[in-house]
KOLDOKE-793733 format. One record per residue (C-alpha): y, z negated, x; residue number from 1; residue in one letter. Coordinates in Angstrom, 1 decimal, decimal comma, always signed. Layout:
<rs>
+--------+--------+--------+-----+------+
|  north |     up |   east | seq | type |
+--------+--------+--------+-----+------+
|      Y |      Z |      X | NUM |    a |
...
+--------+--------+--------+-----+------+
</rs>
This chain:
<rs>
+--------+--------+--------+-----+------+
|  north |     up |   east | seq | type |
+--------+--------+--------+-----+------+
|  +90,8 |  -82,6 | +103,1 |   1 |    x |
|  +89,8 |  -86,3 | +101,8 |   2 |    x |
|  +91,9 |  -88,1 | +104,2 |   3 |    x |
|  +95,2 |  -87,9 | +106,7 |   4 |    x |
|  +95,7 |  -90,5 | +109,4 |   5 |    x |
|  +99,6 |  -89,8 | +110,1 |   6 |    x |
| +100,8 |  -91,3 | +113,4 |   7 |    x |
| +104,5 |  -91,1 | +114,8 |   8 |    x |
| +104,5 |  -91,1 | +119,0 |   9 |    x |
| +107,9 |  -91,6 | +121,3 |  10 |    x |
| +107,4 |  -92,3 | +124,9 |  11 |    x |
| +103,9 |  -93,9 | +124,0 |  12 |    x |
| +102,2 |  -92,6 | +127,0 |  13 |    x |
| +100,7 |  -96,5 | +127,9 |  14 |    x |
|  +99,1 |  -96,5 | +124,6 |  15 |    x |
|  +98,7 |  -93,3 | +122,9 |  16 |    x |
|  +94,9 |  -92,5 | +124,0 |  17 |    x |
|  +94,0 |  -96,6 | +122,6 |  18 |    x |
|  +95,4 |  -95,5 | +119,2 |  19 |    x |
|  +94,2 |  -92,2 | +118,8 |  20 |    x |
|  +90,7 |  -93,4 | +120,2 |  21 |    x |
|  +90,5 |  -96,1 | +117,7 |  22 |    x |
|  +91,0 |  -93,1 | +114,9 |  23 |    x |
|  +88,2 |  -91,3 | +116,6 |  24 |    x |
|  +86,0 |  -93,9 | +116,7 |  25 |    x |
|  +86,3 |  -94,2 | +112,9 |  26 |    x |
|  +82,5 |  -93,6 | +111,4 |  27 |    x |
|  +83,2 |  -91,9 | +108,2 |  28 |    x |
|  +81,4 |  -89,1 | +105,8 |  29 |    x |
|  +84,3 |  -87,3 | +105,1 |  30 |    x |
|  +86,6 |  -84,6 | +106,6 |  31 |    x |
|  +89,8 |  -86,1 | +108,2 |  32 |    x |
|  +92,6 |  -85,1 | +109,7 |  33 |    x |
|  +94,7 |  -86,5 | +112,2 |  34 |    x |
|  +98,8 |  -85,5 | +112,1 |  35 |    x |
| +100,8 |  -86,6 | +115,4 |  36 |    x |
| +104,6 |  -86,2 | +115,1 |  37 |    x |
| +106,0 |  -86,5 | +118,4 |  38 |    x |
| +110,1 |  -87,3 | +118,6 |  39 |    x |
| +111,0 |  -85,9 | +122,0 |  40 |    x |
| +109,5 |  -88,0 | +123,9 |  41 |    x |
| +110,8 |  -88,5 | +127,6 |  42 |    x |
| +107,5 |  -89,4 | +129,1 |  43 |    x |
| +104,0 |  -87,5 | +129,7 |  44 |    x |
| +103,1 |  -88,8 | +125,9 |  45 |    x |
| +103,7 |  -85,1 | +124,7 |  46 |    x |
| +101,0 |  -83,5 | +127,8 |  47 |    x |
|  +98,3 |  -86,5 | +126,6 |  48 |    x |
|  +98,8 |  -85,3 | +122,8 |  49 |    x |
|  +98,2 |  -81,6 | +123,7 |  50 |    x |
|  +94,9 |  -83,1 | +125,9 |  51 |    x |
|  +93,8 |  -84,4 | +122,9 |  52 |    x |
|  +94,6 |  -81,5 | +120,3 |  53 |    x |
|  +92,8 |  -79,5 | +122,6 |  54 |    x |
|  +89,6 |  -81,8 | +123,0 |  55 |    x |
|  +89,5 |  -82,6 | +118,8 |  56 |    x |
|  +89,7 |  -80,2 | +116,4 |  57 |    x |
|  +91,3 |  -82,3 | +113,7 |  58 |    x |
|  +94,3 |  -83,3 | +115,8 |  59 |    x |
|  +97,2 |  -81,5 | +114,8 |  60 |    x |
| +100,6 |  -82,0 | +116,5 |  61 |    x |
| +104,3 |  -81,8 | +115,5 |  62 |    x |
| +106,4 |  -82,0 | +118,8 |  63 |    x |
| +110,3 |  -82,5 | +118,1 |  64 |    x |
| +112,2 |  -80,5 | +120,2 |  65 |    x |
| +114,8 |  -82,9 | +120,2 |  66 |    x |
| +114,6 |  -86,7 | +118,5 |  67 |    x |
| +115,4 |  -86,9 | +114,8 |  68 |    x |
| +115,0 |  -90,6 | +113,8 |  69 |    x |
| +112,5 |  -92,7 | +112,0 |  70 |    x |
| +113,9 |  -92,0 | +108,7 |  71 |    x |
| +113,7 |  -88,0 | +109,3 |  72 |    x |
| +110,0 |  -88,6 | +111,1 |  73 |    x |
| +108,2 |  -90,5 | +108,5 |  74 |    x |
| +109,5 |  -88,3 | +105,7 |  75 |    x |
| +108,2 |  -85,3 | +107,9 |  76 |    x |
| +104,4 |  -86,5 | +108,9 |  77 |    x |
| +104,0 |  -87,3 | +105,1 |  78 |    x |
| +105,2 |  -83,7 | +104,5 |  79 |    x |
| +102,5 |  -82,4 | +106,9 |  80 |    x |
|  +99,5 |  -84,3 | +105,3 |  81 |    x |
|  +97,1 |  -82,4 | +103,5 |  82 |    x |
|  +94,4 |  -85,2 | +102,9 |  83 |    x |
|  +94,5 |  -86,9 |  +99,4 |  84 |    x |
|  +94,7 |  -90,6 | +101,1 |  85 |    x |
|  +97,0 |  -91,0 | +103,9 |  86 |    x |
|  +96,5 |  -93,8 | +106,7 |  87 |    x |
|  +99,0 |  -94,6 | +108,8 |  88 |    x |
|  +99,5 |  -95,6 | +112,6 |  89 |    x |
| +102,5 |  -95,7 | +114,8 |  90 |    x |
| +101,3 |  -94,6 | +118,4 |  91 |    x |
| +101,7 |  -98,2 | +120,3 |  92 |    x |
|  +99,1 |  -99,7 | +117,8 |  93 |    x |
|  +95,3 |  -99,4 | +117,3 |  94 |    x |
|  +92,3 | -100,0 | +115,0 |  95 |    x |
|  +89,3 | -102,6 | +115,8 |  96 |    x |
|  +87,5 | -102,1 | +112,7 |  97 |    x |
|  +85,5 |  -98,2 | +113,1 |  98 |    x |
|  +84,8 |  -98,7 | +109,1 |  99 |    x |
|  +88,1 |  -99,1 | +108,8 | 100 |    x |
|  +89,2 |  -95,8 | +106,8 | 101 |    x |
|  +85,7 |  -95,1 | +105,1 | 102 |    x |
|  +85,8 |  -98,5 | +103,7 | 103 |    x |
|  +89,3 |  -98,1 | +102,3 | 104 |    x |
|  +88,7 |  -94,4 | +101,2 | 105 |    x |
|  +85,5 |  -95,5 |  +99,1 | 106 |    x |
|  +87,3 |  -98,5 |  +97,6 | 107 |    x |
|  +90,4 |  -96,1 |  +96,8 | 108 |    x |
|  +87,9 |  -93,6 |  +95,0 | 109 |    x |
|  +86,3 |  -96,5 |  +93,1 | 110 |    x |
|  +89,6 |  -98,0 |  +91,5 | 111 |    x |
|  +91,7 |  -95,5 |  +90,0 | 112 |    x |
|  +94,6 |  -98,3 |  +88,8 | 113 |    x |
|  +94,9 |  -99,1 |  +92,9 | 114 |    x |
|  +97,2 |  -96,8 |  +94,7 | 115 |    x |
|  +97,4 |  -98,8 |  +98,1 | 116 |    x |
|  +95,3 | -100,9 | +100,0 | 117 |    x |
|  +95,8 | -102,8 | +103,0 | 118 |    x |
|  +94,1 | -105,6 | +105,2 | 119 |    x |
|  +94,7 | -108,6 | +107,7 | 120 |    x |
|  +95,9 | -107,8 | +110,9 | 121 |    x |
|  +95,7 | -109,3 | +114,9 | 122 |    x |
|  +99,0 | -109,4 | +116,9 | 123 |    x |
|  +98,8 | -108,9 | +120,1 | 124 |    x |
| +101,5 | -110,1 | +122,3 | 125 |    x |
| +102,3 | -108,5 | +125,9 | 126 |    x |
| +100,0 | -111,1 | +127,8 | 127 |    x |
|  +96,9 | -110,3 | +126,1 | 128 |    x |
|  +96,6 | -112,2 | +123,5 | 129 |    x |
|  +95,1 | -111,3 | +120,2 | 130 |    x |
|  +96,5 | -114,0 | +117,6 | 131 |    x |
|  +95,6 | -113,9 | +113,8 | 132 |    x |
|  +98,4 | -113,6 | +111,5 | 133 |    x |
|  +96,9 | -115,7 | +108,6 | 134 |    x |
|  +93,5 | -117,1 | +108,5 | 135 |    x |
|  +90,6 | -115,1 | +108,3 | 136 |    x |
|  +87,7 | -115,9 | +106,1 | 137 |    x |
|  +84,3 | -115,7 | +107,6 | 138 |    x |
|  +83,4 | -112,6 | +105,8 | 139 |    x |
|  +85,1 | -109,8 | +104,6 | 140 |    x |
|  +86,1 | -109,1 | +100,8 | 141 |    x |
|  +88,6 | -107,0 |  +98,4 | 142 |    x |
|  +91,6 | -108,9 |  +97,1 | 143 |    x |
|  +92,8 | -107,5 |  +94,2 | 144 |    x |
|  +96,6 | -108,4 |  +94,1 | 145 |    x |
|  +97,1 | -106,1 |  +91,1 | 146 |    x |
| +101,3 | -105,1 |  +90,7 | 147 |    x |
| +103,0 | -106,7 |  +93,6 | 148 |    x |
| +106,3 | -104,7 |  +93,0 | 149 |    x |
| +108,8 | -107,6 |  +92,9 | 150 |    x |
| +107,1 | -108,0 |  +96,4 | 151 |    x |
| +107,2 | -104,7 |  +97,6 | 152 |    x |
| +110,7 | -104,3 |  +96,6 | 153 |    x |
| +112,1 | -106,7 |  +99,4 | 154 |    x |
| +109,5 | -105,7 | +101,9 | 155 |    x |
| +106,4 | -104,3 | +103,3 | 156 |    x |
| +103,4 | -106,1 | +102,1 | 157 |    x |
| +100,8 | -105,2 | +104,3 | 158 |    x |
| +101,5 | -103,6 | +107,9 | 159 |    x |
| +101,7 | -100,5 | +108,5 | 160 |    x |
|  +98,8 | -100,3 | +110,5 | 161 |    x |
|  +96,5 | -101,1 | +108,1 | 162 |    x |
|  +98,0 |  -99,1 | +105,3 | 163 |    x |
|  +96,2 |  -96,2 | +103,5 | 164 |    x |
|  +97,2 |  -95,0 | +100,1 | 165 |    x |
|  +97,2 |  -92,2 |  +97,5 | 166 |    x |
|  +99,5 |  -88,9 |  +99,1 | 167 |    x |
| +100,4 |  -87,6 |  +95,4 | 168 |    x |
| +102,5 |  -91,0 |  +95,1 | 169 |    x |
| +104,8 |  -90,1 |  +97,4 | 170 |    x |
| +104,9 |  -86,4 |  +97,4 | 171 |    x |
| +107,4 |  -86,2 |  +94,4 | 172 |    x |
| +109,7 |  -88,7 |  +96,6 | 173 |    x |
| +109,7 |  -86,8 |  +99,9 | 174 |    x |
| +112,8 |  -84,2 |  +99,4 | 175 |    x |
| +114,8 |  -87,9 |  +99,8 | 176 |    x |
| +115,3 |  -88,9 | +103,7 | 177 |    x |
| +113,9 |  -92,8 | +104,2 | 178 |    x |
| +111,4 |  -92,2 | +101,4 | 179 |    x |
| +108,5 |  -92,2 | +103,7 | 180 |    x |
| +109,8 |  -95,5 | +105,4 | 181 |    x |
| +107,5 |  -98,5 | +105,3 | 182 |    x |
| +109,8 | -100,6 | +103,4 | 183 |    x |
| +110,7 |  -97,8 | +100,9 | 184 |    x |
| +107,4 |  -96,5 | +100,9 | 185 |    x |
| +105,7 |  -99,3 |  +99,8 | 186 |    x |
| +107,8 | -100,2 |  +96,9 | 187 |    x |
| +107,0 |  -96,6 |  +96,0 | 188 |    x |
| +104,0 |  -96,9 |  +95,8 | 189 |    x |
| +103,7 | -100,6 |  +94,2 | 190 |    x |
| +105,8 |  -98,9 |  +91,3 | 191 |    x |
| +103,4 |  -97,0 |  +90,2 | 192 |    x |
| +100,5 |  -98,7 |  +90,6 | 193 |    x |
|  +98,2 | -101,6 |  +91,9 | 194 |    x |
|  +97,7 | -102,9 |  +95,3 | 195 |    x |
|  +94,4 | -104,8 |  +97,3 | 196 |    x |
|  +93,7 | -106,1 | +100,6 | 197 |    x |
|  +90,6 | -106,4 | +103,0 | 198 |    x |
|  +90,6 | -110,0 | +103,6 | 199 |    x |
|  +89,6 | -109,3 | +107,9 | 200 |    x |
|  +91,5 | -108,0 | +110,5 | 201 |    x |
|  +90,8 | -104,0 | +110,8 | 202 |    x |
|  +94,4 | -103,1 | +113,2 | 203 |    x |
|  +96,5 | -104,6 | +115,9 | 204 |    x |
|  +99,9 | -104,7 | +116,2 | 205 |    x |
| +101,2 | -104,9 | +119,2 | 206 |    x |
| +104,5 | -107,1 | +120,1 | 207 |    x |
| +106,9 | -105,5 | +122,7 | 208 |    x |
| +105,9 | -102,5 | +122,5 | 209 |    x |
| +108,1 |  -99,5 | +122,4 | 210 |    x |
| +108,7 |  -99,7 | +118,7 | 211 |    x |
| +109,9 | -103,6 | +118,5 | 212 |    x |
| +110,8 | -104,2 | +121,8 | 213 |    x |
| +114,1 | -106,3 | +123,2 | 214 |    x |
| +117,1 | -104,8 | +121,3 | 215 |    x |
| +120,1 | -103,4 | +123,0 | 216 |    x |
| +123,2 | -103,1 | +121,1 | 217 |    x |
| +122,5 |  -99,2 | +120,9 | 218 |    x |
| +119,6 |  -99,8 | +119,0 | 219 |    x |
| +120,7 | -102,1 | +117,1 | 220 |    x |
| +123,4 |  -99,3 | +116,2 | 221 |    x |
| +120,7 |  -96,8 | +115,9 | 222 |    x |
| +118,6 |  -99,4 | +113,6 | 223 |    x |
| +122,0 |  -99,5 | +111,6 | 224 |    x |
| +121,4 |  -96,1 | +110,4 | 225 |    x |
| +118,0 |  -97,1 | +109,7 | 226 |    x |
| +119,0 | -100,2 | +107,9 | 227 |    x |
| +121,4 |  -98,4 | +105,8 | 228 |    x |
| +119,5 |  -95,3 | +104,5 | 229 |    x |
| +116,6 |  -97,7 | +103,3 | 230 |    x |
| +119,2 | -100,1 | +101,3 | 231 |    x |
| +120,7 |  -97,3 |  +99,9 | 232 |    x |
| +118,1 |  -95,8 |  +98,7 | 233 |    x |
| +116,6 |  -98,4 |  +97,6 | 234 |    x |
| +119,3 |  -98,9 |  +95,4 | 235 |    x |
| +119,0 |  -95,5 |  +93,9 | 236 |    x |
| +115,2 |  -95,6 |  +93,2 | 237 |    x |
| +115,4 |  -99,7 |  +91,9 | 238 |    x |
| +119,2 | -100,6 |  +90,9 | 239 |    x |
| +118,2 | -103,4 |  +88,9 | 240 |    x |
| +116,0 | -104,8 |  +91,7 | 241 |    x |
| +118,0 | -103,6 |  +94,6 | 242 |    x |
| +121,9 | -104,1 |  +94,1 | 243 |    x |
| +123,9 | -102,6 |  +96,7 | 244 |    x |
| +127,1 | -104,1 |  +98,6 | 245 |    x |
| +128,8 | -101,2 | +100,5 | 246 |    x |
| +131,7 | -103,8 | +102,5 | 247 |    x |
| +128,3 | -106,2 | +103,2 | 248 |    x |
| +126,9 | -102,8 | +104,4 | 249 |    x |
| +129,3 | -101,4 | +106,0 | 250 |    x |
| +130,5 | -104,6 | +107,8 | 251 |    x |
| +127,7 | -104,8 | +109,2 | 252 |    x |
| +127,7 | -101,9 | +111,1 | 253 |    x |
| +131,2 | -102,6 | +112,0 | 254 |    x |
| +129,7 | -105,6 | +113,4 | 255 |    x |
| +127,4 | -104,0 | +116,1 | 256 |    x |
| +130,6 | -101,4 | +116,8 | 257 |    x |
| +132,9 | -104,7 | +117,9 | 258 |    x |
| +130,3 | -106,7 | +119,6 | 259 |    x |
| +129,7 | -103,4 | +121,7 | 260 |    x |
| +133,9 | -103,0 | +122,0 | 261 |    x |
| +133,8 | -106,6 | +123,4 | 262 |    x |
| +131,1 | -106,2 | +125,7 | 263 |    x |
| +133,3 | -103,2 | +127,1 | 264 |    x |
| +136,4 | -105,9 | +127,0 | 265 |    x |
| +138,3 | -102,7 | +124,6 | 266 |    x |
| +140,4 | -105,9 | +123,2 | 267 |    x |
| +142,5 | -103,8 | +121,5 | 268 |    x |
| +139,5 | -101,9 | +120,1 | 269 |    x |
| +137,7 | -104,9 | +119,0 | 270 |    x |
| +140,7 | -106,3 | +117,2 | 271 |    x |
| +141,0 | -103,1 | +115,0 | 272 |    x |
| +137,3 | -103,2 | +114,1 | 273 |    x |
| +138,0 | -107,1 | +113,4 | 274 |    x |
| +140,6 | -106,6 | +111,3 | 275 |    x |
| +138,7 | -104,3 | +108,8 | 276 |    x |
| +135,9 | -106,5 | +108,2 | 277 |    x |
| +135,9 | -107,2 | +104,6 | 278 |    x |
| +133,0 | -109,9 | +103,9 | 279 |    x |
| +133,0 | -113,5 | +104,4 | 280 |    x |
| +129,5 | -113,6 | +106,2 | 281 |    x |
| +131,5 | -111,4 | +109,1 | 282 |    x |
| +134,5 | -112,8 | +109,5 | 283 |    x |
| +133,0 | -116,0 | +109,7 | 284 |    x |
| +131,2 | -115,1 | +113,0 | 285 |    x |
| +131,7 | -117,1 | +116,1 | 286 |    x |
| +132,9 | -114,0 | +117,9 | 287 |    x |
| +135,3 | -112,8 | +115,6 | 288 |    x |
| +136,6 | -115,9 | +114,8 | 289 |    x |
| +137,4 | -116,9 | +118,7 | 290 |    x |
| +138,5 | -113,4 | +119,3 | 291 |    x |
| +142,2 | -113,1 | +119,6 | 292 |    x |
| +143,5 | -110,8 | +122,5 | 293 |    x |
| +142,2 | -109,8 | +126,5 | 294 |    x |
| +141,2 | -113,4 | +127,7 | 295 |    x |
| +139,3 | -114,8 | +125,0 | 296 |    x |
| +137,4 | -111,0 | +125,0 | 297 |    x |
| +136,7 | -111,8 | +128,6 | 298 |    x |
| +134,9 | -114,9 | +128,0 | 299 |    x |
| +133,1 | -113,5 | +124,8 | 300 |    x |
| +131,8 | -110,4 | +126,8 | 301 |    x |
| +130,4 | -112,8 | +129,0 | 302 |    x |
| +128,4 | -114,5 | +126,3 | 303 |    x |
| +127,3 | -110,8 | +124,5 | 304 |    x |
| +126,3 | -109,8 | +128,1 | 305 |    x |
| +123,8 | -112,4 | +128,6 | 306 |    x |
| +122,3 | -111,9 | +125,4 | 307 |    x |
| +122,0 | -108,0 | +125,4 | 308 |    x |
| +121,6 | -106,8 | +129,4 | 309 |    x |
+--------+--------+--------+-----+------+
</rs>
């Protein structure tokens, strides 16, 4: 199998068949493979994926029977590819550009020093609009950015969507949960070798969609987990480059746990979470710093309420 297009689906059902008809639009000369890991989703996404699998040959679906997490999920599709490139695209996004994979799979084949390659993308926001992210040049051409680690390290430098890479750089990596993250993955991959860019838009990311829409405070406590597995491991994989703070860390967890205690009005819970903060940046925070028994929690729910129902 040349290539893999991995794609994670939950409760996608407005936008699944755009994404997985972008991938089948793709005009390529190769065999491909298209892996769909489903985390229990709640909505009819799981009946459109089986449509699909049924209709396509090289659709080939995971379904959770009960939801595991992003960290878990990306470490799993990567598992499940068989194709020696891997593309990724998370279900609420699509690709414009059908030569989008053969162009990246030829150029991946023709430079054995690159490992990843990447390209602009469009962002589209929830009243239509298609905006550019940087400019785009008036024709299209390879950027070679050569060893971008030091970038890599701190963050994704291409998104997600427009990502395809070599699948033996990551294999070795994939028995540790977060590894297949984008922010982990990436730095992975710049490690070990170079990185270039198609200088036009070939995905679109799409703003308030399931995956980055308005946070409650129990995402934000299920990002947390997130948050936490990628620094960590990051720290194992890089130390030098990544040093770790577990009070910073684990303060900020504590954080979400008494902004949630306050918007409850638990005073007496949010005071014990208060007093085990142990950084600085936390303790410093408006609402910890005004909160001191039942009326000023009152007053501070009120505030945390407008901002997260």
């Amino acid at each position: 199998m040349v290539a893999s297009v991995a794609v994670l689906t939950y409760n996608h059902e407005a936008y699944i068949r755009q994404c997985l008809d972008s991938i089948l639009a793709q005009v390529v000369d190769f065999p491909y493979e298209i892996v769909v890991v489903d985390d229990c989703s709640a909505d009819s996404t799981q009946d459109i994926l089986r449509e699909y699998a049924q209709a396509h040959a090289q659709v080939r679906l995971h379904l959770n029977p009960e939801n595991q997490g992003i960290s878990q999920n990306n470490n799993l599709i990567l598992s499940l590819c068989q194709g020696t490139y891997v593309a990724m695209l998370e279900g609420d996004d699509y690709w414009m550009d059908p030569n989008k994979l053969q162009r990246q799979v030829d150029f991946l084949n023709e430079n054995e020093e690159v490992g990843f390659v990447g390209a602009e993308c469009l962002k589209l926001y929830p009243d239509g609009r298609l905006v550019e992210e940087h400019e785009i040049p008036a024709e299209g051409t390879w950027m070679r950015h050569g060893d971008v680690f030091k970038y890599a390290v701190k963050g994704p430098v291409t998104r997600t969507a427009t990502l395809c890479f070599r699948r033996s750089l990551i294999v070795p990596y994939l028995s540790m949960v977060g590894a297949g993250n984008d922010t982990i993955l990436q730095a992975i991959l710049a490690k070990q070798s170079h990185f270039a860019r198609w200088t036009l838009p070939t995905s679109v990311y799409r703003l308030g969609g399931v995956s980055n829409a308005k946070k409650s405070l129990q995402k934000e406590l299920i990002y947390q987990d997130y948050f936490s597995t990628n620094r960590r491991l990051k720290h194992q994989l890089f130390p030098e480059e990544c040093p770790l703070d577990e009070d910073a860390l684990s303060d900020r967890g504590a954080n979400i746990l008494l902004k949630m205690a306050i918007k409850e009005r638990d005073w007496k819970k949010a005071l014990t979470i208060k007093s085990g903060l142990k950084t600085e940046k936390y303790r410093k925070k408006p609402y910890v710093r005004f909160l001191m028994g039942p009326v000023s929690c009152f007053f501070l729910s009120i505030l945390i309420r407008k901002k997260y129902d």
